[in-house]
C-alpha positions as CSV (number, residue, x, y, z in Angstrom):
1,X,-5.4,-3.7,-17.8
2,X,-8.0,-3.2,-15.7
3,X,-10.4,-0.6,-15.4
4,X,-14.0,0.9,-13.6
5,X,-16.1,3.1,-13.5
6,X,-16.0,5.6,-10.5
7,X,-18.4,8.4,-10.2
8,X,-18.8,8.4,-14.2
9,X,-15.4,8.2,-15.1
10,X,-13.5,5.3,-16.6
11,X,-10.6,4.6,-14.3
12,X,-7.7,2.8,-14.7
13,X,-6.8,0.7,-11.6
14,X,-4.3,-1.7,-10.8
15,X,-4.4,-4.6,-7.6
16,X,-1.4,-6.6,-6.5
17,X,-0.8,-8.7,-3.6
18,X,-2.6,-11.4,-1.6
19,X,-6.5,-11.1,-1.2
20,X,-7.4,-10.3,2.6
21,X,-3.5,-8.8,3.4
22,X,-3.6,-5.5,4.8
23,X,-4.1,-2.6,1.9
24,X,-2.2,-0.3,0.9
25,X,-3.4,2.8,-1.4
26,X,-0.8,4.4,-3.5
27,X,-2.2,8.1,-5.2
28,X,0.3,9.4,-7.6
29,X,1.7,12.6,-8.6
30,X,0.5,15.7,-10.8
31,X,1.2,14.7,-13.8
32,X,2.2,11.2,-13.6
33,X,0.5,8.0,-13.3
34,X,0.2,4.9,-11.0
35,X,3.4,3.2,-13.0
36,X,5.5,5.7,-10.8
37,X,4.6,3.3,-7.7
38,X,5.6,0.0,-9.8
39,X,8.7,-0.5,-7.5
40,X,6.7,0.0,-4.3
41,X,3.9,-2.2,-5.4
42,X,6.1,-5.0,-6.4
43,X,7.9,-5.0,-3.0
44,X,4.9,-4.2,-1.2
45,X,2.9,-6.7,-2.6
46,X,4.5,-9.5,-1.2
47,X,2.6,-8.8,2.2
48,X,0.4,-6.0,1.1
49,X,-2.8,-6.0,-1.2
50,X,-1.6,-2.8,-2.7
51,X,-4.2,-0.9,-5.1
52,X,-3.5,2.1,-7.4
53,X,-5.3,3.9,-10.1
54,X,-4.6,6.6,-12.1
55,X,-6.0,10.0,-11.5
56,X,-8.8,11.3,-13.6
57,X,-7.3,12.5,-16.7
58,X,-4.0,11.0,-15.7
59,X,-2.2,7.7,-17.3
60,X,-5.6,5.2,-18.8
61,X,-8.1,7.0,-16.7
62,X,-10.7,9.0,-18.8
63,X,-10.5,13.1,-18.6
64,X,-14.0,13.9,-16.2
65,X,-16.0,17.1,-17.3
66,X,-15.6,20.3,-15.5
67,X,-13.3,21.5,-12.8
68,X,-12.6,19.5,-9.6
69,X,-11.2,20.3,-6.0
70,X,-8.9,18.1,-3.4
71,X,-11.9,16.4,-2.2
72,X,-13.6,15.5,-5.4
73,X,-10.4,13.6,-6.0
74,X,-10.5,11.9,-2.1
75,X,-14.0,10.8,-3.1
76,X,-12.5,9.4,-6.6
77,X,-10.0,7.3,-4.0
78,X,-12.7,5.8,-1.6
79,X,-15.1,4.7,-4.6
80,X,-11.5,2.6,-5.8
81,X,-11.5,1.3,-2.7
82,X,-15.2,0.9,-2.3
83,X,-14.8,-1.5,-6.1
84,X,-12.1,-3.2,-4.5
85,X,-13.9,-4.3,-1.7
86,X,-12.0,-2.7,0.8
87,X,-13.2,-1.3,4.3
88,X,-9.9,0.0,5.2
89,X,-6.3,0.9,4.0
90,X,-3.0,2.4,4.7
91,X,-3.0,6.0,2.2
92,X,0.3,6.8,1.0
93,X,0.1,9.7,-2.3
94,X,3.2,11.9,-3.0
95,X,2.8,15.5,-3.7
96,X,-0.8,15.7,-5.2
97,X,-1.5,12.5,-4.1
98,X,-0.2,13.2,-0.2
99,X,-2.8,16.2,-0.2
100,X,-5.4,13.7,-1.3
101,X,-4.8,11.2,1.3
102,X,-4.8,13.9,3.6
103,X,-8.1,15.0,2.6
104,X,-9.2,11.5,2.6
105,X,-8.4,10.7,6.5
106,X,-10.1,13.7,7.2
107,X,-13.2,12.3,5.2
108,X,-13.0,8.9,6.3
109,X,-11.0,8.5,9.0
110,X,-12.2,5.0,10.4
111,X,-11.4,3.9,6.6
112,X,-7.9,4.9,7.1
113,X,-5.3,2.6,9.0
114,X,-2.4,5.5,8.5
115,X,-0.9,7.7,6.1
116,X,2.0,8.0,4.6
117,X,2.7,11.4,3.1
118,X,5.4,11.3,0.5
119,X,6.7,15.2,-0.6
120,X,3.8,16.8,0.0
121,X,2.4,20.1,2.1
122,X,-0.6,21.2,4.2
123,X,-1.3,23.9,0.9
124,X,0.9,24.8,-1.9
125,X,0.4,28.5,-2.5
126,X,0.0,31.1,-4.5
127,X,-3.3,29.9,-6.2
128,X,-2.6,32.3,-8.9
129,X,0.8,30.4,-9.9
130,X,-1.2,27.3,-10.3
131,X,-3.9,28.8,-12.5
132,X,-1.4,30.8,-14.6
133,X,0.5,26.8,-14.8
134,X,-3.5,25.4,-15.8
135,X,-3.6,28.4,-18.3
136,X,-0.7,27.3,-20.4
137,X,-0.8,23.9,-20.6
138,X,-4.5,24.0,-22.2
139,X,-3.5,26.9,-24.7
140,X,0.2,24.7,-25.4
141,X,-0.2,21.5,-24.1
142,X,2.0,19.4,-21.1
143,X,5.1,20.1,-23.5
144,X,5.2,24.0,-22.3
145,X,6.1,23.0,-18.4
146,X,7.7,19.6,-18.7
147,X,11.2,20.7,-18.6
148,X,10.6,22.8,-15.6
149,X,8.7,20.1,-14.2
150,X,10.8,17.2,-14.4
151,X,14.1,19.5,-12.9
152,X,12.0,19.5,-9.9
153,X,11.2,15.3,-9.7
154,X,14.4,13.8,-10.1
155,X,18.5,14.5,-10.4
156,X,19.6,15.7,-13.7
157,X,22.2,12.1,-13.7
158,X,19.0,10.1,-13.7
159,X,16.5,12.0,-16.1
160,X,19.1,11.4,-18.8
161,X,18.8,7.9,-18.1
162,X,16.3,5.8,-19.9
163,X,14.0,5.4,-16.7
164,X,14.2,9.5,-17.1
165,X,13.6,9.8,-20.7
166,X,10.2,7.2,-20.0
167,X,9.7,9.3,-17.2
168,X,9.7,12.5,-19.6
169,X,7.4,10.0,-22.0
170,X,5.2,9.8,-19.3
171,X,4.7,13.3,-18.6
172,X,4.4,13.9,-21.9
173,X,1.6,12.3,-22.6
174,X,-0.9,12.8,-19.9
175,X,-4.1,14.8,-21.1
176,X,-4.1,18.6,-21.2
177,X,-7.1,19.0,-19.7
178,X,-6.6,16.4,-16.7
179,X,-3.2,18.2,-16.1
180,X,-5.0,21.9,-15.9
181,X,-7.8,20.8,-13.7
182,X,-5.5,18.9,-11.0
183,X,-3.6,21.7,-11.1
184,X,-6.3,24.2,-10.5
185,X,-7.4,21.6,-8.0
186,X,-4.0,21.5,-6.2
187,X,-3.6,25.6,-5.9
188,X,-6.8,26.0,-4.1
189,X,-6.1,22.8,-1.5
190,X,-5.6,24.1,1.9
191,X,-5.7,21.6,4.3
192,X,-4.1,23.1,7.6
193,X,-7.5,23.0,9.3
194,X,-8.3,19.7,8.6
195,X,-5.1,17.5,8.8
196,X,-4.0,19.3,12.5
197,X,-6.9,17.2,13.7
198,X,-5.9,14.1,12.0
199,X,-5.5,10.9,15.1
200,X,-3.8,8.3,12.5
201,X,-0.5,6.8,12.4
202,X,1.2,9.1,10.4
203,X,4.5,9.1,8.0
204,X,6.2,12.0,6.5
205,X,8.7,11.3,3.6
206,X,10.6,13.5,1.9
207,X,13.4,13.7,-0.7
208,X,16.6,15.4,0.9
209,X,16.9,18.0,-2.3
210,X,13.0,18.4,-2.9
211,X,12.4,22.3,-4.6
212,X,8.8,22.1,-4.4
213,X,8.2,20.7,-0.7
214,X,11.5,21.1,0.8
215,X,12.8,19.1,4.0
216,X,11.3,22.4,5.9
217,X,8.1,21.7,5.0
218,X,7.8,18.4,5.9
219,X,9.1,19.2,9.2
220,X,6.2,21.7,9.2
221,X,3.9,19.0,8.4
222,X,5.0,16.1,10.4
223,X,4.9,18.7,13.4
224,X,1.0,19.6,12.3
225,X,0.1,15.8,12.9
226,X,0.5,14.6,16.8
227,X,2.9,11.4,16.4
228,X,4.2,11.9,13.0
229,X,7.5,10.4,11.6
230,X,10.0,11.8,9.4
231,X,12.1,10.0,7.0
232,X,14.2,11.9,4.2
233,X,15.4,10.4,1.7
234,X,19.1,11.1,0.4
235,X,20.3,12.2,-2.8
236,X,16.5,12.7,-3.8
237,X,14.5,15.4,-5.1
238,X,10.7,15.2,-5.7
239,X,10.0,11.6,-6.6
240,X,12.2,9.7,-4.9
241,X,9.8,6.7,-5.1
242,X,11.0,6.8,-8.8
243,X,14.9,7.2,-8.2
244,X,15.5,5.7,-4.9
245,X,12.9,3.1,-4.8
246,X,14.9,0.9,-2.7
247,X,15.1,3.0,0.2
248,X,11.9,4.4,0.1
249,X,10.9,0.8,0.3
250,X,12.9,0.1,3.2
251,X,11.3,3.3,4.7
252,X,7.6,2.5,4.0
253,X,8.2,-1.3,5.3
254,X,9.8,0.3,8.7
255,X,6.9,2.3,8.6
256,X,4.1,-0.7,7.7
257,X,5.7,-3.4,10.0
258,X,3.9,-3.3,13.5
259,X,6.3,-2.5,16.2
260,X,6.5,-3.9,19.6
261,X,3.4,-2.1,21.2
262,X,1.7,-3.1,18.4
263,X,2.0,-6.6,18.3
264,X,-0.6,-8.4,20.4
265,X,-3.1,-6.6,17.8
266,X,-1.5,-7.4,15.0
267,X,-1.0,-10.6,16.1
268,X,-4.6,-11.0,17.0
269,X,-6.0,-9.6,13.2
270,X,-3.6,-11.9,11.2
271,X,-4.1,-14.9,13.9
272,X,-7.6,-14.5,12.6
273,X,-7.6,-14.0,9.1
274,X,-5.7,-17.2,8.8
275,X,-7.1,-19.5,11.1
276,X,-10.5,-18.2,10.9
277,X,-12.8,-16.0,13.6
278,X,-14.6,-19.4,14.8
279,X,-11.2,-20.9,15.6
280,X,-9.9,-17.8,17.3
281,X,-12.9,-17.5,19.1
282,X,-13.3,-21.0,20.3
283,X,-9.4,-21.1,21.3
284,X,-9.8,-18.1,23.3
285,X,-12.9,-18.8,25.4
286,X,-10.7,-22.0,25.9
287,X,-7.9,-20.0,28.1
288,X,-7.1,-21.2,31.3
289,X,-5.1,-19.7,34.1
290,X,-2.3,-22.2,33.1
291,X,-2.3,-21.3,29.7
292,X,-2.8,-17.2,29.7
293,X,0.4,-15.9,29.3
294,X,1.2,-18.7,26.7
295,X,-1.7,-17.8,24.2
296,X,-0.9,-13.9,24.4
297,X,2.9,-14.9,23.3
298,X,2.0,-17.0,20.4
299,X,0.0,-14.5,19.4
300,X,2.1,-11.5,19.9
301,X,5.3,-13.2,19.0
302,X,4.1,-16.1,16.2
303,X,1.4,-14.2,14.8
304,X,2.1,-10.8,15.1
305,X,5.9,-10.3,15.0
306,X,6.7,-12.8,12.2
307,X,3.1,-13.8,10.4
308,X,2.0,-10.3,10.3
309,X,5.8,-9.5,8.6
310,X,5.2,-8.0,4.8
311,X,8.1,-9.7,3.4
312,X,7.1,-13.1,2.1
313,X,3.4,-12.9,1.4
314,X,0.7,-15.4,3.2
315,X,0.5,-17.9,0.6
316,X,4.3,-18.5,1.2
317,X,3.7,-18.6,5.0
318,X,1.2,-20.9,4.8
319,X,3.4,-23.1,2.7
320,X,6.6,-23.1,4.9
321,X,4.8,-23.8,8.3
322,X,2.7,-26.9,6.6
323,X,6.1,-28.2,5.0
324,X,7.5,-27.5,8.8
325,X,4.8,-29.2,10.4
326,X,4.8,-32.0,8.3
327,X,8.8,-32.7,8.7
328,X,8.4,-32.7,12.4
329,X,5.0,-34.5,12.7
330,X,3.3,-32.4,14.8
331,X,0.0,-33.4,13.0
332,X,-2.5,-31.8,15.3
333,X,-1.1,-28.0,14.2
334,X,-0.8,-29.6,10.8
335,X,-4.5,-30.1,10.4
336,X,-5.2,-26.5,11.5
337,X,-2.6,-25.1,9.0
338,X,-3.9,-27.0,6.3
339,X,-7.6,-25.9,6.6
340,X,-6.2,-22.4,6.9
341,X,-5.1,-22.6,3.3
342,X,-8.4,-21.2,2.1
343,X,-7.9,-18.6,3.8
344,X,-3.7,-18.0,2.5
345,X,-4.2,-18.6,-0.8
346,X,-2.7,-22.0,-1.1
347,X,-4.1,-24.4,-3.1
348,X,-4.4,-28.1,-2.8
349,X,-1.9,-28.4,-6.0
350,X,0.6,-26.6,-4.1
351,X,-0.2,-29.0,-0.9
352,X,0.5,-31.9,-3.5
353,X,3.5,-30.4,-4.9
354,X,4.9,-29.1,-1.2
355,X,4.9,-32.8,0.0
356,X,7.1,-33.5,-2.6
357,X,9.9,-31.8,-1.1
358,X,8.8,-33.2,2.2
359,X,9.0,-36.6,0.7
360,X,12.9,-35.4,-0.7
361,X,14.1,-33.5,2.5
362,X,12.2,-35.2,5.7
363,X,11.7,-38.3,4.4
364,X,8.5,-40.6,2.6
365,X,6.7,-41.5,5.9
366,X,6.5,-37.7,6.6
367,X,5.1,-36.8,3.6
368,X,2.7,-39.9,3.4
369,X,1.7,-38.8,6.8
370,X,0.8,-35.4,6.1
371,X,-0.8,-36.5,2.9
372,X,-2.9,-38.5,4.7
373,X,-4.0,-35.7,7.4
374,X,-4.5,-33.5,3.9
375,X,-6.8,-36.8,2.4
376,X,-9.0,-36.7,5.3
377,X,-9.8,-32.8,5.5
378,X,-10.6,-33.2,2.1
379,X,-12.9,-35.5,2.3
380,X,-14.7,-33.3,5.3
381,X,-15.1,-30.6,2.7
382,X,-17.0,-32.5,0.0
């Protein structure tokens, strides 16, 4: 477990995924905690550094004095990022969390690379419901409203499964007091001023059979934001991160992966978080005439169309295309990919272990070849 401190509260915060990948913040639900994101983190993760952290009063994180609003908690998310070392991210939060990320882009919009916005609304009046909700879970506790609550997240066939009864569990147990003030927090959100204005790649997900923000709604808010996708999720109700993870995976990675107009940059950002900025700037004052068109397809289609891919995660990469290089003995490339490895993640025990299966599958001279390449970089280090 990890935890900081941010703006006086301890926070519990969890990182997965390479250092120096693209991030991804996950906010959670009213409550709920981060776990509800474990699926999306794990898949995620592979090409993602994906952060979350539980709300204040919420899952580990401690219960703040006094009331809050929309944008305290937007503040709570950039000092997470701030401790993570993070300049910018892509902000995905469902429900509660989808009004914070909203109010977050609108705080910090150069921090924010898009948004996803998973069963969530522009405002989710009456106030007066919400404060009546606040009311009677400090006079009886979370137990008074879970029922109702957890008929609106998920189908009836999967809350009577275990993953429903921990997701009860998990209800259950978050803090009275960090339940009322989210709440209270949540009915006086209005965000229809702010978001409209909002010039960010922008996702809309929704489950198909969501009570609280219905399909209409996200319509409504995917038509606020100039650009904005759709995607609804089938057979899903309010957290369908939690009971269709798989396709809201496949949704957020269709979302995450650049797409053809986006490739050259892509390809450009990843091109140079491998190989390094004095590489890519050296290479590039380097272009000729003859060589123009070939530099801006390595980079759009090597680089940007299958490096900047989140399924296998850059370590991996970085692996495959030494072991590649090595086999076919193009040693100059092999030299640059194995100085990249301190910037992938790779270590020189995988190096040693990697030109094992070399030796096996492309032969000893290979392998002896590359090991002596990896020998003499080495050395250059010390």
């Amino acid at each position: 477990m990890t935890f900081i401190e941010v703006r006086g509260v301890a926070t519990h915060i969890a990182v997965d995924g390479p250092p120096g990948a693209p991030a991804v913040l996950l906010i959670h639900s009213l409550g709920a905690s981060l776990r509800i994101w474990d699926a999306q983190a794990e898949r995620l993760s592979r090409g993602f550094r994906v952060v979350r952290f539980d709300l204040r009063g919420h899952g580990l994180s401690e219960v703040a004095a006094g009331r809050c609003t929309i944008e305290d908690l937007a503040d709570d998310a950039l000092a997470v990022l701030d401790a993570c070392g993070i300049a910018t991210a892509h902000i995905a939060g469902v429900s509660i969390g989808g009004m914070i990320a909203q109010a977050l882009a609108a705080r910090a919009p150069a921090r924010t690379a898009s948004l996803i916005l998973c069963d969530t609304a522009l405002a989710l009046p009456p106030p007066e419901m919400w404060r009546t909700r606040a009311a009677t879970v400090r006079a009886e506790g979370v137990a008074a409203i879970a029922d109702a609550t957890l008929a609106r997240w998920v189908t009836p066939a999967f809350l009577a499964s275990p993953r429903g009864r921990g997701l009860r569990t998990l209800l259950l147990r978050t803090h009275a007091e960090g339940y009322a003030a989210a709440a209270e927090a949540l009915g006086l959100a209005d965000l229809s001023r702010s978001t409209p204005e909002l010039r960010v790649p922008t996702l809309v997900l929704v489950g198909e059979h969501d009570p609280s923000t219905p399909v209409a709604a996200a319509e409504a808010l995917r038509d606020a934001i100039p650009g904005a996708r759709l995607a609804v999720i089938p057979r899903a109700m309010h957290l369908p991160m939690v009971e269709r993870p798989d396709e809201v995976n496949d949704a957020l990675l269709d979302f995450l992966t650049p797409r053809d107009a986006d490739l050259a940059a892509a390809g450009l950002r990843v091109r140079t978080e491998v190989l390094g900025a004095a590489h890519v700037a050296r290479a590039t004052a380097a272009i000729t005439d003859l060589d123009r068109d070939f530099q801006a397809y390595i980079t759009r289609a090597a680089w940007g169309g299958v490096w900047a891919r989140p399924h296998l995660d850059r370590r991996t990469r970085s692996l495959v295309t030494v072991a590649m290089l090595a086999a076919l003995g193009r040693d100059h490339e092999l030299a640059l990919h194995i100085r990249a490895m301190k910037n992938t993640g790779a270590s020189l025990a995988d190096l040693s272990e990697l030109m094992l299966h070399v030796a096996v599958y492309a032969g000893v001279p290979a392998a002896n070849a590359a090991l002596r390449i990896a020998r003499q970089i080495a050395e250059e280090a010390r």
